[in-house]
PDB file of N, CA, C, O and CB in Angstrom:
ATOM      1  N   UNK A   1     121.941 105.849  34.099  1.00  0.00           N
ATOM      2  CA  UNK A   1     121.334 106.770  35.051  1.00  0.00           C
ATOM      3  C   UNK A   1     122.249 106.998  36.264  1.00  0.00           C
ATOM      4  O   UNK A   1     122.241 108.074  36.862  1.00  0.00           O
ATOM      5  CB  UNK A   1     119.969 106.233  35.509  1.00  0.00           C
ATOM      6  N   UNK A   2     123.005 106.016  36.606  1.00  0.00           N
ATOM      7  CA  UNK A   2     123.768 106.254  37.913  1.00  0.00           C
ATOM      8  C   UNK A   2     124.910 107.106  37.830  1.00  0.00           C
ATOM      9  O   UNK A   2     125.303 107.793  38.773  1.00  0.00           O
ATOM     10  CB  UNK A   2     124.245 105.023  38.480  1.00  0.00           C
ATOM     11  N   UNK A   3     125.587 107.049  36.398  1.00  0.00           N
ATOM     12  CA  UNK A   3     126.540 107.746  35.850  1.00  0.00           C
ATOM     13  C   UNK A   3     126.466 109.423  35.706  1.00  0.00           C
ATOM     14  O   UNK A   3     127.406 110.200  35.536  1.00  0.00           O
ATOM     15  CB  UNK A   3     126.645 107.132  34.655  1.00  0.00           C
ATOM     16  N   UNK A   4     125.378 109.644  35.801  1.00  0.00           N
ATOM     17  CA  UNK A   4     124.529 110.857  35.433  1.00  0.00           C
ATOM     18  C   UNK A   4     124.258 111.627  36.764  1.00  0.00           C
ATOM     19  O   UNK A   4     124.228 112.835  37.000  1.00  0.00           O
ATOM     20  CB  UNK A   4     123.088 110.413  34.695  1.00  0.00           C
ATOM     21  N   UNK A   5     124.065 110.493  37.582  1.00  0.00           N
ATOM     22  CA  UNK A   5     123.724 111.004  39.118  1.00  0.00           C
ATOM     23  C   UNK A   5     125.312 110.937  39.923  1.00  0.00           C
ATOM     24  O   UNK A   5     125.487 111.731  40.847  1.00  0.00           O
ATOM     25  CB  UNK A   5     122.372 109.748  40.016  1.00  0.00           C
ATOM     26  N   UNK A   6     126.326 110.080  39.584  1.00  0.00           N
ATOM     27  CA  UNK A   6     127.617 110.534  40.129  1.00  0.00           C
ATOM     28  C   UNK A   6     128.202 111.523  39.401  1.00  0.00           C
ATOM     29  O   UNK A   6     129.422 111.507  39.566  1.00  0.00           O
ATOM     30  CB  UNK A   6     128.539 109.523  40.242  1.00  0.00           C
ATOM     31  N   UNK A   7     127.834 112.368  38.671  1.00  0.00           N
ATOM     32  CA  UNK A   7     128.850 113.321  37.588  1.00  0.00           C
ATOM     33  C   UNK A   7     127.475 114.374  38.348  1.00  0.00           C
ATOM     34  O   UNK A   7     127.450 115.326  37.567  1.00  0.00           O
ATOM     35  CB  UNK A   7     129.085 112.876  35.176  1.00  0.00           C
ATOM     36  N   UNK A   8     126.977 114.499  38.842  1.00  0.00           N
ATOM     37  CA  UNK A   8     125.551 115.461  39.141  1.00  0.00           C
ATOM     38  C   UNK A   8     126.651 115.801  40.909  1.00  0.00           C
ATOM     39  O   UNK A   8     127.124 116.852  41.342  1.00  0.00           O
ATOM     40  CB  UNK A   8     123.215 114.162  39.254  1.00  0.00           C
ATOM     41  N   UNK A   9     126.680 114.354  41.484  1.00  0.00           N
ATOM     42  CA  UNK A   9     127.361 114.916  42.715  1.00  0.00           C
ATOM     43  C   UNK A   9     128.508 114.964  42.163  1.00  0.00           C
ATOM     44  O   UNK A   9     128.335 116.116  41.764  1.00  0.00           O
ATOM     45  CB  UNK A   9     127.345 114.167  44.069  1.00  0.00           C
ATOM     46  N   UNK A  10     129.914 114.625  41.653  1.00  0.00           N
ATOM     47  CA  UNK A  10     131.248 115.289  41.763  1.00  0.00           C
ATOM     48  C   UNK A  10     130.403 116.933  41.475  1.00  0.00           C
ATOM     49  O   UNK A  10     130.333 117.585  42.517  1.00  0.00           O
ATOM     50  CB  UNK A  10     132.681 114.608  40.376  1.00  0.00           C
ATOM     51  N   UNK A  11     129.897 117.507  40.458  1.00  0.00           N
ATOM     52  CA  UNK A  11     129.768 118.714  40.581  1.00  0.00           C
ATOM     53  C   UNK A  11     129.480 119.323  41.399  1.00  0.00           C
ATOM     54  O   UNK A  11     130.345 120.033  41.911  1.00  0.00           O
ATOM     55  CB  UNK A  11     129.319 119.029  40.050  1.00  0.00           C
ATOM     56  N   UNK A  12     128.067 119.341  41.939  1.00  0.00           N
ATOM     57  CA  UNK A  12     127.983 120.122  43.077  1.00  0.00           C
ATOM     58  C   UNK A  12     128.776 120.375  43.962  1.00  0.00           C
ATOM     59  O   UNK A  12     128.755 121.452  44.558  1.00  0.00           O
ATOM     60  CB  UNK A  12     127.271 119.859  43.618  1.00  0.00           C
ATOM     61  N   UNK A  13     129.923 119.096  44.300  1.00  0.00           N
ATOM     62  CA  UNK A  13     131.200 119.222  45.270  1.00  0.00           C
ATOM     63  C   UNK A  13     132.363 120.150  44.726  1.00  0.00           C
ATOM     64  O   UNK A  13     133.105 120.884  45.379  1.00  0.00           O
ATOM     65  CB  UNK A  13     131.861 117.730  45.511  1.00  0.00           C
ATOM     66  N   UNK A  14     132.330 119.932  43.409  1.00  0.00           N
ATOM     67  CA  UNK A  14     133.536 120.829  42.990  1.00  0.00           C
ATOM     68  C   UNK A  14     132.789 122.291  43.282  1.00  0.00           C
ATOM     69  O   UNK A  14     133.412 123.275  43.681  1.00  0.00           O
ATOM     70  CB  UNK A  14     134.115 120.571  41.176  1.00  0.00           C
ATOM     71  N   UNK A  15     131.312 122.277  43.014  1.00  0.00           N
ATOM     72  CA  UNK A  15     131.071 123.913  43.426  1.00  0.00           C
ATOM     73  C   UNK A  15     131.266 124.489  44.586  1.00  0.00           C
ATOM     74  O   UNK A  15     131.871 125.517  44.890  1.00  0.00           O
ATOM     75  CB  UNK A  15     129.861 124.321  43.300  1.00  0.00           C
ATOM     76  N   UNK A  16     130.723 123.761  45.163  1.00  0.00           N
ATOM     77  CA  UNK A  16     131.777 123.730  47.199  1.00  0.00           C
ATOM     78  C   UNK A  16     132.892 124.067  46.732  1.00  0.00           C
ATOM     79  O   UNK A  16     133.061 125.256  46.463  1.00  0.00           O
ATOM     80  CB  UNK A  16     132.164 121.919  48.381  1.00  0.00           C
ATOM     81  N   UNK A  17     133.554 123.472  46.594  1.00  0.00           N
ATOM     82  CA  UNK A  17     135.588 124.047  46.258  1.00  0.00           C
ATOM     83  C   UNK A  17     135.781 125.595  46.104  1.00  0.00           C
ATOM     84  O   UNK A  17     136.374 126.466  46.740  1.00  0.00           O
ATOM     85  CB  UNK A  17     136.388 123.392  44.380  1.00  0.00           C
ATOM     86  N   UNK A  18     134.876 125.532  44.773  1.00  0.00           N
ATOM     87  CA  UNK A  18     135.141 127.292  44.248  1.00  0.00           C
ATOM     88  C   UNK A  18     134.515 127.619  45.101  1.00  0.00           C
ATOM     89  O   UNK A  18     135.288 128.092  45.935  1.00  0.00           O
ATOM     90  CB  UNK A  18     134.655 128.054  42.796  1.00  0.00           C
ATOM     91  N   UNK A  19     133.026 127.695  45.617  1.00  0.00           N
ATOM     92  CA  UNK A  19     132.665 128.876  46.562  1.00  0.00           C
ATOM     93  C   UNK A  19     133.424 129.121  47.943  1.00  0.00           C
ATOM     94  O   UNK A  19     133.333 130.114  48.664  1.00  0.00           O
ATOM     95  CB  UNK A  19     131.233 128.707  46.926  1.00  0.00           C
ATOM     96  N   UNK A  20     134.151 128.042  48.126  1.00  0.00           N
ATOM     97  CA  UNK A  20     135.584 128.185  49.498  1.00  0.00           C
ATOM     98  C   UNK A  20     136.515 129.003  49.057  1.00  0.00           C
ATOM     99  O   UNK A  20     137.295 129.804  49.574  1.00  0.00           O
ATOM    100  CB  UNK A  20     136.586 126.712  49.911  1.00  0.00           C
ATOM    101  N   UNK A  21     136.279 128.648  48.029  1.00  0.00           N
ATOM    102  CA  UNK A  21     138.059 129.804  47.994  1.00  0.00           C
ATOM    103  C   UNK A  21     137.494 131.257  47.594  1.00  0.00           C
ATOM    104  O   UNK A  21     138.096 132.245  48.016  1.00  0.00           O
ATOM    105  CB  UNK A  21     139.616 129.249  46.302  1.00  0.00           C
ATOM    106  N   UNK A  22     136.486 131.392  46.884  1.00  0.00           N
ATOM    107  CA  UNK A  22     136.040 132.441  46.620  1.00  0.00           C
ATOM    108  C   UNK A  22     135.418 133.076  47.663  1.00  0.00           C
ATOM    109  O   UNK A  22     135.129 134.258  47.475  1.00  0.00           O
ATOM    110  CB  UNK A  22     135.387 132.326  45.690  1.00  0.00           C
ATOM    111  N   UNK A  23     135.053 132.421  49.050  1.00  0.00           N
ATOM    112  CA  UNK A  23     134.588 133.014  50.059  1.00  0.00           C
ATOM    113  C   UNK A  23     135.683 133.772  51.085  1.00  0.00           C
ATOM    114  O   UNK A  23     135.514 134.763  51.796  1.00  0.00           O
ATOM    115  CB  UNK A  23     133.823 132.020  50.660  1.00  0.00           C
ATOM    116  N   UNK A  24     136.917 132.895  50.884  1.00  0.00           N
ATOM    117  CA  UNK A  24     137.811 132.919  52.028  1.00  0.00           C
ATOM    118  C   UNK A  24     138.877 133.826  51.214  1.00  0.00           C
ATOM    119  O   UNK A  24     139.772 134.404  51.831  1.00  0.00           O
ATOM    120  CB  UNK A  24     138.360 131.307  52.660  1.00  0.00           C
ATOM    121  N   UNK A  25     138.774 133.913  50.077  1.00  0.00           N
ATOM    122  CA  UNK A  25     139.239 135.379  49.182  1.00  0.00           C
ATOM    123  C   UNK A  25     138.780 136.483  49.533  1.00  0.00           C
ATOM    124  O   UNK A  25     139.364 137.520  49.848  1.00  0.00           O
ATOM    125  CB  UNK A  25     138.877 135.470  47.794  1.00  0.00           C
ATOM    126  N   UNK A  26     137.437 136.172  49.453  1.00  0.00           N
ATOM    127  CA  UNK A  26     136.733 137.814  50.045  1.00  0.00           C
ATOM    128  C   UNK A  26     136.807 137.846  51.424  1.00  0.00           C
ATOM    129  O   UNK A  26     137.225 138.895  51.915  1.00  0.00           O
ATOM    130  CB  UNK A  26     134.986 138.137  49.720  1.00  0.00           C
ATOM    131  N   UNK A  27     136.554 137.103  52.031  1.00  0.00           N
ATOM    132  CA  UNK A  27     137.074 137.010  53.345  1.00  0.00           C
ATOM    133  C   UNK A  27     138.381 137.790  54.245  1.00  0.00           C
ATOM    134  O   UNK A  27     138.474 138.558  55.202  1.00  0.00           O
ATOM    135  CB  UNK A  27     137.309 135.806  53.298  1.00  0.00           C
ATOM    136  N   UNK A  28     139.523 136.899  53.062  1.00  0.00           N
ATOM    137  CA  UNK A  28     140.682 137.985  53.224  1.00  0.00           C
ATOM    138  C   UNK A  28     140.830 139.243  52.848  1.00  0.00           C
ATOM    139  O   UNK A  28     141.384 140.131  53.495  1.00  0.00           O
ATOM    140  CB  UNK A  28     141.618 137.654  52.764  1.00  0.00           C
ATOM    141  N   UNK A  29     140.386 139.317  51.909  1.00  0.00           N
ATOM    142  CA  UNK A  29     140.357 140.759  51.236  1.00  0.00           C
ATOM    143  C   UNK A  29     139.407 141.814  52.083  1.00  0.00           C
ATOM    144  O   UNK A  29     139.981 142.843  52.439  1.00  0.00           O
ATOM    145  CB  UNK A  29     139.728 140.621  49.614  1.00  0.00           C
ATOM    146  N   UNK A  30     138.341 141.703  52.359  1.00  0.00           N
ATOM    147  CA  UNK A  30     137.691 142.309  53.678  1.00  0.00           C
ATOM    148  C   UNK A  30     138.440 142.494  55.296  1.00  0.00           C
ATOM    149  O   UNK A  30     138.474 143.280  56.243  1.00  0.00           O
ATOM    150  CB  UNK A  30     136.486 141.365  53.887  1.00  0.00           C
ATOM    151  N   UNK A  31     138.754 141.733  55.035  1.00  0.00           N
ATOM    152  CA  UNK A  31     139.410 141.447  56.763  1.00  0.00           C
ATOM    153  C   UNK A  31     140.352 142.612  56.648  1.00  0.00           C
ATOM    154  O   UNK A  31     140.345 143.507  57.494  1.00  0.00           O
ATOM    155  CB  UNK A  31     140.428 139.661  57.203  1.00  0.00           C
ATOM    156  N   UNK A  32     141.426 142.618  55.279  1.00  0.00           N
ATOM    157  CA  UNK A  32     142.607 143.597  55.303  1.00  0.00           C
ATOM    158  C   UNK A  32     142.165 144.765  54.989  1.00  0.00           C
ATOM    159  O   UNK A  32     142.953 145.652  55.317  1.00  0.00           O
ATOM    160  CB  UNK A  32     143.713 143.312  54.431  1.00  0.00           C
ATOM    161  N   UNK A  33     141.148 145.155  54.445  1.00  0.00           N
ATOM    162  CA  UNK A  33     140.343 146.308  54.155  1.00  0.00           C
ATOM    163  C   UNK A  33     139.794 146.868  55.522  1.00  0.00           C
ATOM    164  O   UNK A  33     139.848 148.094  55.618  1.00  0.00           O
ATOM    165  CB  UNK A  33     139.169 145.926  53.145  1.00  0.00           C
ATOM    166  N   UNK A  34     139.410 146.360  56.316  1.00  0.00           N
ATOM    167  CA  UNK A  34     138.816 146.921  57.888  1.00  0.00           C
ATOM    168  C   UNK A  34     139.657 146.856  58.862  1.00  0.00           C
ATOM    169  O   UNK A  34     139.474 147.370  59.965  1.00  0.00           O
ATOM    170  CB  UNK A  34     137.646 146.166  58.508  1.00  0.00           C
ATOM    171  N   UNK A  35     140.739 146.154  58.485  1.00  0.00           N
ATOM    172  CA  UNK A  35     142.007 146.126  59.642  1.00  0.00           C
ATOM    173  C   UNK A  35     142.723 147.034  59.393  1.00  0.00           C
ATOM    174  O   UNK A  35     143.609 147.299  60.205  1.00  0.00           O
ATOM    175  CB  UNK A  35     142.949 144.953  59.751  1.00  0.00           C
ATOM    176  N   UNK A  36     142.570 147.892  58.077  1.00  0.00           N
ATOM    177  CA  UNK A  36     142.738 149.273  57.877  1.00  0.00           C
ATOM    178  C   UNK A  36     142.264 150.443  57.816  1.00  0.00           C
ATOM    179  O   UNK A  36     142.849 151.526  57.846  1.00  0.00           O
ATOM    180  CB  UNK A  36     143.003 149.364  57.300  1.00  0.00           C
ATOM    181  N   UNK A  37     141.087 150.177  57.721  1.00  0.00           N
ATOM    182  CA  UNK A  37     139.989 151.176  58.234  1.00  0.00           C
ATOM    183  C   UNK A  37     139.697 151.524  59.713  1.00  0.00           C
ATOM    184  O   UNK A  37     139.309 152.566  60.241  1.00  0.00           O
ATOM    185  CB  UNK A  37     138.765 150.695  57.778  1.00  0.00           C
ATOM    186  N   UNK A  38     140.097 149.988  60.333  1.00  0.00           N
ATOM    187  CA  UNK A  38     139.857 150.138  62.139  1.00  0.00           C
ATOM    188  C   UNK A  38     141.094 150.297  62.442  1.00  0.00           C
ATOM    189  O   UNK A  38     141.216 150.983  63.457  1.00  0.00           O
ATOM    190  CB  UNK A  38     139.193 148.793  63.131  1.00  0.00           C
ATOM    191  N   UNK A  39     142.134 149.930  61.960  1.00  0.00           N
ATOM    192  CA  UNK A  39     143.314 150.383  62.513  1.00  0.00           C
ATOM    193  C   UNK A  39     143.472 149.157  63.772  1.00  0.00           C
ATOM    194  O   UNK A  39     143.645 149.353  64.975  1.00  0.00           O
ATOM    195  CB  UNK A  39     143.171 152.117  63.031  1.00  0.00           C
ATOM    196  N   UNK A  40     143.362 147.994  63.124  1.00  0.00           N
ATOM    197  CA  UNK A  40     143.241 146.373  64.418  1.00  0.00           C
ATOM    198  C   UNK A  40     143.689 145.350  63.842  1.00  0.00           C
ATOM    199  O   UNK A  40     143.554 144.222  64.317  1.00  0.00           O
ATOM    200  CB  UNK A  40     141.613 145.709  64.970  1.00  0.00           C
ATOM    201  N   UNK A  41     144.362 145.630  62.596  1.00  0.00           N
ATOM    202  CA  UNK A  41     145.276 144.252  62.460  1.00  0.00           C
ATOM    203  C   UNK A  41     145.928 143.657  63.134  1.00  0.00           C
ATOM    204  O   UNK A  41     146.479 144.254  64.058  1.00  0.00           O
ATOM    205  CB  UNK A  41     146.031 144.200  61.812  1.00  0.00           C
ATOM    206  N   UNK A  42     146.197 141.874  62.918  1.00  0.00           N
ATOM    207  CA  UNK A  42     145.440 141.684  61.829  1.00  0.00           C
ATOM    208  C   UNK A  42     143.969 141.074  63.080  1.00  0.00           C
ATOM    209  O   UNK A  42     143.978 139.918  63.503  1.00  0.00           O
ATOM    210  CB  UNK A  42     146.330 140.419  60.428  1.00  0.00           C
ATOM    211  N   UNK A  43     143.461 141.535  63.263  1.00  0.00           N
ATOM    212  CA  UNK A  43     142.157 140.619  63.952  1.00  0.00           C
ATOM    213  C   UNK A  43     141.511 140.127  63.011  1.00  0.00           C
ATOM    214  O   UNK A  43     141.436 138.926  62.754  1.00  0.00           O
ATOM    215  CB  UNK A  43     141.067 141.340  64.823  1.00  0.00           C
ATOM    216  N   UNK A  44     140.840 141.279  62.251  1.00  0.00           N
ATOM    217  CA  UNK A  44     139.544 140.794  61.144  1.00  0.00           C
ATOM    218  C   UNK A  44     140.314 139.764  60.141  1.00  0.00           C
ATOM    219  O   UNK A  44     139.945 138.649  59.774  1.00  0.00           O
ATOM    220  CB  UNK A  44     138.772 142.329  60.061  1.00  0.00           C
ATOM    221  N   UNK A  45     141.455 140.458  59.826  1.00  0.00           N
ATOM    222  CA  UNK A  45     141.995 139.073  58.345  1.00  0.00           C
ATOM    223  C   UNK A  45     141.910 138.064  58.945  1.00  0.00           C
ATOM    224  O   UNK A  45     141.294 137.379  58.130  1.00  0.00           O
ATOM    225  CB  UNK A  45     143.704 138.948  57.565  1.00  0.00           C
ATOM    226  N   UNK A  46     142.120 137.278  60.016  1.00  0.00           N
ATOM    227  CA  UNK A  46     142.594 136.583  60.828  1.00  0.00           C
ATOM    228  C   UNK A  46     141.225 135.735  61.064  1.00  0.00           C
ATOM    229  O   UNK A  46     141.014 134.560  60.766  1.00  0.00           O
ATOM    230  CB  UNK A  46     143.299 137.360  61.950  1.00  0.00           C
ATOM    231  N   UNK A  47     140.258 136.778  61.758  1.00  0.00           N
ATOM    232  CA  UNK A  47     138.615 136.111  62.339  1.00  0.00           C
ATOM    233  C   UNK A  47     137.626 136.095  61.393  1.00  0.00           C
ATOM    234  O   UNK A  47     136.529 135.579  61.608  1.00  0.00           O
ATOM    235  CB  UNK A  47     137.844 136.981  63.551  1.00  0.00           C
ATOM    236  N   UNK A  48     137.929 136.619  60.367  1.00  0.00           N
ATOM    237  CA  UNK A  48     136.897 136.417  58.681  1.00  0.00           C
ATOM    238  C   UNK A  48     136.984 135.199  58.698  1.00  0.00           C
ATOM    239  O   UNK A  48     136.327 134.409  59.378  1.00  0.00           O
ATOM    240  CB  UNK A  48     137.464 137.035  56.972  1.00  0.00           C
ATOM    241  N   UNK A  49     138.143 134.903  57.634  1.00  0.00           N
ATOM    242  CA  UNK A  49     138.720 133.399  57.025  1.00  0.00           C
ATOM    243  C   UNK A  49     137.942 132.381  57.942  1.00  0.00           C
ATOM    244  O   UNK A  49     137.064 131.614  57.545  1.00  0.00           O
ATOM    245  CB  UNK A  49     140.634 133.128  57.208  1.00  0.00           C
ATOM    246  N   UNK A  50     138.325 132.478  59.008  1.00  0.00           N
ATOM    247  CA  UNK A  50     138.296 130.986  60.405  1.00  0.00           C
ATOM    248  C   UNK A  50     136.201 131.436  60.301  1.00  0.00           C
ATOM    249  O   UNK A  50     135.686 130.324  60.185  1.00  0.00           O
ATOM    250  CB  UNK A  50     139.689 131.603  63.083  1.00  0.00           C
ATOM    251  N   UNK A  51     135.578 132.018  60.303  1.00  0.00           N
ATOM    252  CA  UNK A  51     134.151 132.064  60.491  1.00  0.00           C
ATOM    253  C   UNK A  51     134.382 131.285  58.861  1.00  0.00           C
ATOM    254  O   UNK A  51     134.577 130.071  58.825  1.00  0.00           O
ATOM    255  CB  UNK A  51     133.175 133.842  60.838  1.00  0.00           C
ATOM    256  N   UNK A  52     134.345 131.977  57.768  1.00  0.00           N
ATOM    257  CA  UNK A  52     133.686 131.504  56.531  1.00  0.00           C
ATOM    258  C   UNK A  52     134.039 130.162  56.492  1.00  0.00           C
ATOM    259  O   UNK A  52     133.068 129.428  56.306  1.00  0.00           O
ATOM    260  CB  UNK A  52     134.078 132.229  55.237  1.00  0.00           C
ATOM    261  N   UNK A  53     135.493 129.397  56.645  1.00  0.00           N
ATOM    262  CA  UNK A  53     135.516 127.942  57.119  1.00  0.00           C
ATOM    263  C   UNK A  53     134.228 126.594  58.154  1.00  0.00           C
ATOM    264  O   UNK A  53     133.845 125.425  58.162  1.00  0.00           O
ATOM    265  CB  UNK A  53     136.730 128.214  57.938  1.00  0.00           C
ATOM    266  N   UNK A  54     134.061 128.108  58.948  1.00  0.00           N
ATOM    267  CA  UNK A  54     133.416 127.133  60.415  1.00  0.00           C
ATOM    268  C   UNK A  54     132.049 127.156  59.455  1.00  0.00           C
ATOM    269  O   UNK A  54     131.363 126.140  59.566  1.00  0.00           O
ATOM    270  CB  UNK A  54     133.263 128.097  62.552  1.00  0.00           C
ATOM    271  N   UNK A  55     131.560 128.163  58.534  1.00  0.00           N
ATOM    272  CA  UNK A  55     130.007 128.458  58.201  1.00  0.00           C
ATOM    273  C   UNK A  55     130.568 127.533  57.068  1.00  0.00           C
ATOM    274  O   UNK A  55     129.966 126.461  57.125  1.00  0.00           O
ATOM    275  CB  UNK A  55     129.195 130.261  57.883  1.00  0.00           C
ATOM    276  N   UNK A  56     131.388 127.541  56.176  1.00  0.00           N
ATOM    277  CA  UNK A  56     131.325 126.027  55.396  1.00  0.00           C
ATOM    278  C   UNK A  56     130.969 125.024  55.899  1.00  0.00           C
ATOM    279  O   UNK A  56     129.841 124.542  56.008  1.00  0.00           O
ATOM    280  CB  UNK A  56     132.381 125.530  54.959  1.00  0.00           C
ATOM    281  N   UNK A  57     132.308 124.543  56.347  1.00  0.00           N
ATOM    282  CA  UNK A  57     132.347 123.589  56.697  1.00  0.00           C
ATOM    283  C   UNK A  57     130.744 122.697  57.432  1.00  0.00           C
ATOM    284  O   UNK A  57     130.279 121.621  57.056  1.00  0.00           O
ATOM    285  CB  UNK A  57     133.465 123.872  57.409  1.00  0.00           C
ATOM    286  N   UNK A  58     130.311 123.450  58.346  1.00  0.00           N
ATOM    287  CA  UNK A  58     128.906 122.915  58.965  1.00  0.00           C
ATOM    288  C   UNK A  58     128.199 122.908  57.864  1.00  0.00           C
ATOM    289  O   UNK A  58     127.444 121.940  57.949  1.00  0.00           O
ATOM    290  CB  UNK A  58     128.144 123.771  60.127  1.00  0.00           C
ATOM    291  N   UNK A  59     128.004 123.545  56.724  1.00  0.00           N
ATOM    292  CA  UNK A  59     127.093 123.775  55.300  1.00  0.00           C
ATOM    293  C   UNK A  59     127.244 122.010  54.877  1.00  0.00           C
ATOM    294  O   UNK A  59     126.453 121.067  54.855  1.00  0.00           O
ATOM    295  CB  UNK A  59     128.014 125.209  53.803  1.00  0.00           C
ATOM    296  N   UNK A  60     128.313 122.140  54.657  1.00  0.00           N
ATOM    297  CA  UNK A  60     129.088 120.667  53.613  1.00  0.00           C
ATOM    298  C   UNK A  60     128.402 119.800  54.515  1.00  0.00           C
ATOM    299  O   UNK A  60     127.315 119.309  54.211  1.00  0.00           O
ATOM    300  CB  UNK A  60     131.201 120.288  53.514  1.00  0.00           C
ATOM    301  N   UNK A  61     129.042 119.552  55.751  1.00  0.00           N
ATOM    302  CA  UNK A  61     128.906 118.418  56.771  1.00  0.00           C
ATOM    303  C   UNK A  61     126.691 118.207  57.127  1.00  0.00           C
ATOM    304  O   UNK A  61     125.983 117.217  57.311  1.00  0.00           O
ATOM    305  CB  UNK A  61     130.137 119.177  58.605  1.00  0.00           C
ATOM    306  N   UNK A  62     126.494 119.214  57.080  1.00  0.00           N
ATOM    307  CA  UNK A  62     124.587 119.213  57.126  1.00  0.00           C
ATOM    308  C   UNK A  62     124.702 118.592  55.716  1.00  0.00           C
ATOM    309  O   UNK A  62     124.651 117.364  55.633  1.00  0.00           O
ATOM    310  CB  UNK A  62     123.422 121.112  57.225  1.00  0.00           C
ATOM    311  N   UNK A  63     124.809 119.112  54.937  1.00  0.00           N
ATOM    312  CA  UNK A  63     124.457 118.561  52.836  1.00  0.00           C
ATOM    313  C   UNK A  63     124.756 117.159  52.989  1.00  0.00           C
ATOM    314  O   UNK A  63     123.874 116.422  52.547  1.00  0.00           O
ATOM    315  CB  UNK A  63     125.860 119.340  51.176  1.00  0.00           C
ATOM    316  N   UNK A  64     125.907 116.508  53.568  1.00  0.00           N
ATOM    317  CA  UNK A  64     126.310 115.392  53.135  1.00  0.00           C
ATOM    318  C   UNK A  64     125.726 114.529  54.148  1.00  0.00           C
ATOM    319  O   UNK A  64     125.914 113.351  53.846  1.00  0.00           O
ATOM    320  CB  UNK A  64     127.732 115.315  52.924  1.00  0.00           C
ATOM    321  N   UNK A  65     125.195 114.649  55.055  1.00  0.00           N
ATOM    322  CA  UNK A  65     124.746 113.906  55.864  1.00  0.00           C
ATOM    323  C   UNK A  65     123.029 113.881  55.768  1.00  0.00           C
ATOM    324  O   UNK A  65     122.101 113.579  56.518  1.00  0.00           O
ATOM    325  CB  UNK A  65     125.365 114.333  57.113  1.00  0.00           C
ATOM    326  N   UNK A  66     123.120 114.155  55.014  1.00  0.00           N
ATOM    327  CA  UNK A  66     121.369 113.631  55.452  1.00  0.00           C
ATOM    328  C   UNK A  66     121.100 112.515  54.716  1.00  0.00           C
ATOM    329  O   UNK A  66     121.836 112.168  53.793  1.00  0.00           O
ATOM    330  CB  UNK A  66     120.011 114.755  55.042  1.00  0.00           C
ATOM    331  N   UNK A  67     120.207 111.972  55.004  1.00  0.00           N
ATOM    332  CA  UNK A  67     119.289 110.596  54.780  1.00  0.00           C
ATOM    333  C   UNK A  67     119.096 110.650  53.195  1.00  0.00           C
ATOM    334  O   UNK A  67     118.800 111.580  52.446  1.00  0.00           O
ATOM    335  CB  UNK A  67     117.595 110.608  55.693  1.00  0.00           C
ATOM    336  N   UNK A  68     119.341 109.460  52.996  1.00  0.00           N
ATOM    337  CA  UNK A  68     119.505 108.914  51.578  1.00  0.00           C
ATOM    338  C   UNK A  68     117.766 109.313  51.108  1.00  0.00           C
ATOM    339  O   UNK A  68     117.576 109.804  49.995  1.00  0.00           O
ATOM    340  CB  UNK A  68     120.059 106.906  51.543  1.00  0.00           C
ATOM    341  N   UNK A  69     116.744 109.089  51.919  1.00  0.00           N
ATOM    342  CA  UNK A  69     115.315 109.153  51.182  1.00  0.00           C
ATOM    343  C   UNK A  69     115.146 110.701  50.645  1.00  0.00           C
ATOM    344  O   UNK A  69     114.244 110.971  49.853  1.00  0.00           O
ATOM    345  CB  UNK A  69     113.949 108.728  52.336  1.00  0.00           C
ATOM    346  N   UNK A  70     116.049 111.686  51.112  1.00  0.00           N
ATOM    347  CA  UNK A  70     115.733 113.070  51.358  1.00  0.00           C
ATOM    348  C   UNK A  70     116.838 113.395  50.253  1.00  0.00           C
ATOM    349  O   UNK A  70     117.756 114.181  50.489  1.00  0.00           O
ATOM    350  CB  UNK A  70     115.894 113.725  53.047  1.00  0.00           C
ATOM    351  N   UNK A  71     116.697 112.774  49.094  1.00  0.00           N
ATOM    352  CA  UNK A  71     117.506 113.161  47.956  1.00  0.00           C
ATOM    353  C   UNK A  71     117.055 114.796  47.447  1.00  0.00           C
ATOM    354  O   UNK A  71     117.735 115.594  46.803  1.00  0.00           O
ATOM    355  CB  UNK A  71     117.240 111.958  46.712  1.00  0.00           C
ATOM    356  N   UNK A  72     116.210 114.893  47.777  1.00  0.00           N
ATOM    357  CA  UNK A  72     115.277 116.191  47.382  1.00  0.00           C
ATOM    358  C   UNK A  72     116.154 117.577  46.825  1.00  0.00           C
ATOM    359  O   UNK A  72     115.550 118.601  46.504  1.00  0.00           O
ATOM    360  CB  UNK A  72     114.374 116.683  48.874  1.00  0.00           C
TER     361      UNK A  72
END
């Protein structure tokens, strides 16, 4: 059972991984798309990426920290 429940969390963490890069892909890819549309490069490529990090990152850091009873 414990084996089952550590292969349950490596996954969910590896899904964190992909949805980072897949966020901070679109991220970039948006940013260079409106920094050409607004004509303000690079601001947006630049201030996308660094938000979708800061909105991870606090995501991960809330998930991993909570209280062991609140397995839920």
């Amino acid at each position: 059972m414990k084996e089952a429940k550590n292969y349950n969390s490596w996954l969910k963490y590896s899904s964190y991984a992909l949805q980072l890069f897949l966020m901070i892909g679109g991220a970039i890819y948006g940013g260079i798309k409106l920094d050409e549309k607004l004509k303000c490069s690079p601001l947006l490529t630049i201030t996308l990426p660094l938000l979708v990090l800061g909105v991870t990152f606090y995501k991960l850091i809330k998930e991993t920290t909570k209280r062991k009873g609140n397995d839920g």
